[in-house]
Structures are given as structure tokens and as C-alpha cells.
VEXLUM-402701 format. One line per 5 residues: number of its first residue (from 1); for each residue x, y, z of C-alpha. Coordinates in nm, 2 decimals, m for minus. Layout:
NUM) X Y Z ~ ...
// end
This chain:
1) 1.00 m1.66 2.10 ~ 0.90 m1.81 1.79 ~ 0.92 m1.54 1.46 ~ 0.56 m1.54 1.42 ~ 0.49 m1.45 1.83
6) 0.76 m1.18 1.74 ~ 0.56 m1.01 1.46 ~ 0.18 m1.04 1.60 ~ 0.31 m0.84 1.94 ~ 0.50 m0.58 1.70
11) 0.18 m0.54 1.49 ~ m0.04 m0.48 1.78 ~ 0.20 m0.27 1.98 ~ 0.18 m0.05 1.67 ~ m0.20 0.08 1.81
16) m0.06 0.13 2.13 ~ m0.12 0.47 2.23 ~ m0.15 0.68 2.58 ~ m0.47 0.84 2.63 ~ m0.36 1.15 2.85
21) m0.18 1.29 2.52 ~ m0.31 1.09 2.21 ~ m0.67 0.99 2.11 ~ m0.71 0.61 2.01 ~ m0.66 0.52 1.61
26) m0.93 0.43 1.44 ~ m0.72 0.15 1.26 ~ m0.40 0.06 1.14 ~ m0.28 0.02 0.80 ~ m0.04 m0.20 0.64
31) 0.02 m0.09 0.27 ~ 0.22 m0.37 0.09 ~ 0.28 m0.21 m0.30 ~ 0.48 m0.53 m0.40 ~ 0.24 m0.73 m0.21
36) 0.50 m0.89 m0.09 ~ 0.31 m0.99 0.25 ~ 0.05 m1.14 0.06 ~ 0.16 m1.52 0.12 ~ 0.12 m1.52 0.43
41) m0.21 m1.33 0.51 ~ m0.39 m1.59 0.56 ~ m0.20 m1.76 0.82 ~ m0.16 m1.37 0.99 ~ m0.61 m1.40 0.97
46) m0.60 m1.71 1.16 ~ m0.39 m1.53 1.47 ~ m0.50 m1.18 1.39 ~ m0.88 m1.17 1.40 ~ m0.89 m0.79 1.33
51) m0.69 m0.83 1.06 ~ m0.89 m0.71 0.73 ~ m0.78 m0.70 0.35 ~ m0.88 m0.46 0.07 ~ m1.04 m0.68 m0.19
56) m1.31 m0.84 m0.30 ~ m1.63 m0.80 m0.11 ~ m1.61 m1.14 0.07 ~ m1.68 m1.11 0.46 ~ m1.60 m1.45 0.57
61) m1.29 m1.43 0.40 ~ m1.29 m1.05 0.61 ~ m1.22 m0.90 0.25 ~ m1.36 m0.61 0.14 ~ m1.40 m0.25 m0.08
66) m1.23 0.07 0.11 ~ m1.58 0.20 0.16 ~ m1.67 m0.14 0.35 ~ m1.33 m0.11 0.58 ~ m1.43 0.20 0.62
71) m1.80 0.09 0.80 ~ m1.56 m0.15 0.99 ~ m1.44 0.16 1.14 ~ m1.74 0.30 1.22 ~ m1.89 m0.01 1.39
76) m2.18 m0.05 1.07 ~ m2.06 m0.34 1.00 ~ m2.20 m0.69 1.16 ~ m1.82 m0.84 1.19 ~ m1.86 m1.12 1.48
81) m1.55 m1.27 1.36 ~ m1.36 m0.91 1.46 ~ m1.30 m0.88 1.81 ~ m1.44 m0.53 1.99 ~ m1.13 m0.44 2.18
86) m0.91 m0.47 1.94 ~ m0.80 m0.21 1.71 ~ m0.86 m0.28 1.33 ~ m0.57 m0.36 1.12 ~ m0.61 m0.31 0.76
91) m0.38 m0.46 0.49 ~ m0.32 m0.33 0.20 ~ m0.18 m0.56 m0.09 ~ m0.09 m0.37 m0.38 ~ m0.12 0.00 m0.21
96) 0.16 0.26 m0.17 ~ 0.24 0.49 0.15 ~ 0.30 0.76 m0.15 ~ m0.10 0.63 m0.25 ~ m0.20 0.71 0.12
101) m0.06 1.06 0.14 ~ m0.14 1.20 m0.16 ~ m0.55 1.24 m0.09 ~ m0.59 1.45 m0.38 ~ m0.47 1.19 m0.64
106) m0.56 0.90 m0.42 ~ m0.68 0.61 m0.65 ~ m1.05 0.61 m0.66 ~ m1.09 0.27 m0.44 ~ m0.91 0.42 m0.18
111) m1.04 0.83 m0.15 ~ m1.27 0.68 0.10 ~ m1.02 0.55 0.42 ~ m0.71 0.84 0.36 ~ m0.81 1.03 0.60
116) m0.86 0.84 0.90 ~ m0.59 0.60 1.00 ~ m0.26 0.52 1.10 ~ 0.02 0.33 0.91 ~ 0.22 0.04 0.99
// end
């Protein structure tokens, strides 16, 4: 198995879940404070279709605000590129975990998603 087989079925095992016990996450986030998985995002896009970025507004690059990622969450957003069945994954270049679990001093861009998902 190649390295980069290896990591897309670890990534997407990550949303599996059993649905006698646990309800389905809305998305899964991959918060990269060195951004040190930033290289390669674009070659993770081209074999991950669900995965999105927190950025720049730019939806054929699948970049966005937290408040857009969010509406990807709630299905408001037209995102043919995304596939339906497939749970969101979310990366996060330049975001903590400490960023995610502290909601109440949560940096502005990102009060609107810490509530809501699961991370890598």
C-alpha cells in the first residue's frame, strides 16, 4: 500500500462511527498550528473531495471563512464538487487544538464552527 493510500483510509476511518451508540459527526477537523500539512493539501483535494480549508472565500479552490464551513455543514451551501455521503473534513492551517477547546477565547474567525465537530 502506497503512503498516500495509507493516510486517505486513516483520515476517513476517523468519521467512522456506530450508529446504535453514537450519532454521526457533522465533520472532521484537522487543525495544523505549524501548518505543517499545508504542502501537500492540494494533492490531499485532488483524492479527498470533502476535503475543505479555512481561508479565503474561494469555492473552486473549496476555501473558505468558518462561517462558510460552517453552511457546508448545514447543507446551505451549493458544493457539487463535495460528495453527499461523505463526511466533511475540515483543515485547519494555522489553528491550534488549545484554539478549538477554549470557546470562550476562541479567535473571532473561528467562534462560529467550535462547537460542532470532531478532531483529527
Amino acid at each position: 500500500m502506497r503512503v498516500m493510500e495509507s493516510l486517505l483510509k486513516s483520515v476517513r476511518e476517523v468519521a467512522v462511527f456506530n450508529p446504535k451508540v453514537q450519532v454521526a459527526p457533522a465533520c472532521i477537523l484537522g487543525p495544523d498550528r505549524d501548518r505543517l500539512w499545508e504542502a501537500i493539501t492540494p494533492r490531499l483535494q485532488a483524492e479527498l473531495p470533502e476535503l475543505l480549508i479555512l481561508g479565503d472565500y474561494d469555492p473552486d479552490k473549496r476555501t473558505g471563512r468558518s462561517i462558510w464551513l460552517r453552511c457546508v455543514i448545514a447543507g446551505k451551501v451549493d458544493d457539487k464538487q463535495s460528495p453527499q455521503d461523505r463526511t466533511p473534513i475540515f483543515y485547519l492551517p494555522g489553528v491550534s487544538r488549545q484554539d478549538l477547546r477554549a470557546v470562550e477565547s476562541c479567535p473571532a474567525p473561528l467562534k462560529p464552527r467550535a462547537d460542532c465537530c470532531i478532531e483529527m
